[in-house]
Residue, then its C-alpha position, 0 to 999 in steps of 0.5 A: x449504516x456505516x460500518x460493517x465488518x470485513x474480518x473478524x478472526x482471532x480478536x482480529x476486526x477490520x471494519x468495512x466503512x462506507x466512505x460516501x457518509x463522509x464524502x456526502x453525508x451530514x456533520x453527525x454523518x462525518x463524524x461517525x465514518x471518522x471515529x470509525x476509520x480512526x478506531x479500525x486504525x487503532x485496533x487493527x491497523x486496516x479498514x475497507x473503504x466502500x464507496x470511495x468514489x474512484x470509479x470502477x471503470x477507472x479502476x478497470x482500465x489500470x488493471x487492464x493497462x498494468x496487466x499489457x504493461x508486463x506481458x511486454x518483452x523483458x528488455x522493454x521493461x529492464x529499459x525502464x527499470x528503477x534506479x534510486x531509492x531517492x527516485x523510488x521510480x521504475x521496474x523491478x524485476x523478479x526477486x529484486x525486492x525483499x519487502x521485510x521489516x529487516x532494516x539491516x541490508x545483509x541480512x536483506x541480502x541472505x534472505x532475499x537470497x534464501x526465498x526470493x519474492x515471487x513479483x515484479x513491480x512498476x513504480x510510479x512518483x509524482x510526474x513533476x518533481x525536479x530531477x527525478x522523472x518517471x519511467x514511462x513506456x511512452x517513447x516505445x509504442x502508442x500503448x506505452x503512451x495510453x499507458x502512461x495517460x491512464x497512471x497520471x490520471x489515476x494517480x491524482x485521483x489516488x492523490x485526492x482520496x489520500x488529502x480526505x482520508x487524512x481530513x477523516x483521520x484527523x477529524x476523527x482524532x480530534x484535531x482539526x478536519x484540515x490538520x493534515x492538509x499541509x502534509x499531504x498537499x505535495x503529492x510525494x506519493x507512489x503509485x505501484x502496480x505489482x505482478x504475481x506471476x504464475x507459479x507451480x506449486x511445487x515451489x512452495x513445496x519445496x521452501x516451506x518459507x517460500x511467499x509471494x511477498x513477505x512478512x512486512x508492515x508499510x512505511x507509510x499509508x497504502x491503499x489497495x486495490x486487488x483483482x478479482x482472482x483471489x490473492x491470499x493476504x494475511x494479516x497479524x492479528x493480536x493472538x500472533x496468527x495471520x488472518x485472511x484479509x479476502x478481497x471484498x469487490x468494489x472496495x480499497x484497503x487501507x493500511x495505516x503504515x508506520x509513519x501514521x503509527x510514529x506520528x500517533x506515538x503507537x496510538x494507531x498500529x502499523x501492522x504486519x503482513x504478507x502475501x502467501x500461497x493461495x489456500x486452494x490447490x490448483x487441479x493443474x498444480x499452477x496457480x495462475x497470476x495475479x494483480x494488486x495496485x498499492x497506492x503508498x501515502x507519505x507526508x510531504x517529502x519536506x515534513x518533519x513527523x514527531x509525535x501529535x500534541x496529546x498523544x505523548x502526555x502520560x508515556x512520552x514520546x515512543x519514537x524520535x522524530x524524522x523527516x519523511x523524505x529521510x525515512x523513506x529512502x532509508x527504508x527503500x536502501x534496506x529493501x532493494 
């Protein structure tokens, strides 16, 4: 079978779609995983892949290696620290970020100010792009060094799945299986791994608005893998509630993002959400840390993203086109 469901709260259904029918199964196969994937964009703007193909002992070791990365002093990691939205490579330190979908950096400012996020992130780019170098932790120590073998492989894998996710996407809109090929072929993609540290519960107490991360829709695709202590990520569903996205094991979620939704002319939804204080209290009044790996999907650097032929025929088009190295640096200088 090859959808079942994830999420189905307050008109909100996330399907869960095993992915293996489209990697191995038959041309009725494909076609039904690729109405699905495109349909769960459609409706809720998230799916949970299953059989995927990444192994999880892979997926294990990055847990692993993301969770040495940041038990490492401070100063190790402030030395590898991100730079520039045009690198959009690095460590980010707690509260540096305020992921919203503010786009005015004063008003990022006063809310940044006002209830922090409570994570640090590494951010990993394409390892050969001129000028823009990854902050690897390789030239400290020899764990820095496996560190960075195990986020290059990863990464590609990552970059791999992205090229037959947007194969199935296409397929399903009704373009040719390998439209997406030349957007997505260069690899412009981010690796991130992020970490919730533990936290008393009186912080979120004491600010009512107090999150881990806040309320935000993705620049581009995202695939989400999360550790198998629970992480509360709420999504917007169509009644305005935010529903619990609970992590299912052995599966990735996939978040459309709002490139995909300017691209499709809003046919596909780029949708809200964050990430919240757990919904059980701890005995100790601590919740302990927590760990997610995002892997963001953009177009090629180089594309320029305008509505798809047959999408704009009756409403015209919704969004102006941009270019999508423009865009997401635009979006990080917001942020950051």
């Amino acid at each position: 079978m090859a959808v079942n469901t994830a999420v189905s709260e307050d008109s909100l259904f996330i399907p869960l779609i095993d992915f293996s029918l489209f990697l191995h199964g038959s041309d009725g196969d494909k076609l039904s995983v690729a109405k699905a994937m495109t349909n769960g964009f459609k409706d809720a703007g998230f799916v949970y892949i299953k059989n995927h193909g990444i192994p999880a002992e892979i997926i294990a070791r990055v847990f692993s290696e993301s969770a040495k990365f940041f038990t490492r002093p401070q100063e190790q990691k402030d030395s590898l620290a991100w730079t520039t939205p045009e690198a959009n490579r690095g460590y980010t330190g707690h509260g540096r970020e305020k992921v919203t979908n503010l786009n005015d950096k004063l008003a990022v400012e006063e809310l940044r100010a006002a209830v922090p996020d409570l994570k640090e992130s590494m951010e990993i780019g394409r390892d050969d792009e001129p000028g823009l170098p990854n902050r690897w932790p390789d030239k400290i120590d020899k764990e820095g060094e496996a560190f960075r073998g195990t986020m290059q492989e990863f990464f590609e894998i990552c970059k791999n799945l992205h090229v037959i996710v947007m194969r199935s996407i296409g397929l399903g809109m009704g373009l040719d299986e390998g439209f997406f090929d030349q957007y997505t072929d260069g690899g412009d993609n981010t690796l991130r791994l992020l970490h919730y540290p533990s936290v008393h519960r009186e912080v979120f107490l004491k600010n009512k608005s107090q999150v881990r991360a806040g309320d935000h829709s993705d620049y581009g695709r995202s695939f989400q893998a999360i550790s198998p202590f629970e992480l509360t990520i709420l999504v917007l569903s169509p009644k305005g509630t935010f529903v619990n996205a609970t992590p299912i094991p052995g599966t990735i979620v996939i978040n459309a993002g709002d490139l995909l939704a300017r691209w499709s002319n809003g046919m596909i939804r780029s949708t809200r959400h964050r990430v919240v204080e757990p919904v059980a209290s701890p005995e100790s009044g601590v919740y302990p840390a927590r760990y997610s790996i995002a892997y963001f999907c953009n177009p090629n650097f180089d594309k320029f993203i305008d509505a798809l032929p047959g999408t704009f025929d009756k409403e015209g088009k919704k969004y102006p086109g941009v270019n999508s190295g423009e865009y997401l640096v635009r979006r990080l200088t917001a942020t950051y």
